[in-house]
Steps between C-alpha positions, in 0.01 A plus 500: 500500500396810301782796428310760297598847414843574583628405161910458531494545843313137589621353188777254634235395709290442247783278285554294847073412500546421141788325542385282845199434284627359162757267770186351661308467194806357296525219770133433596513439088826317481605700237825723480502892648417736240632848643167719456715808579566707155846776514421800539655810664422645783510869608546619837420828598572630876 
């Protein structure tokens, strides 16, 4: 799946394909979940 150029607006989408990724790698691997997802801030503008 490919979520370009809507910056904070597809970003929690973004975190869940990092996240869904890193969980199927992690157990494919057999090694523990390493959350790829740095904090950060987000800023909503409507």
């Amino acid at each position: 799946m490919s979520l370009v150029g809507l910056n904070d607006a597809d970003r929690q989408a973004k975190w869940y394909q990092q996240l869904k990724r890193e969980w199927a790698t992690s157990r494919a691997e057999g090694r523990a979940f390493q959350n790829p997802v740095k904090p950060e801030t987000l800023r909503w503008k409507s």
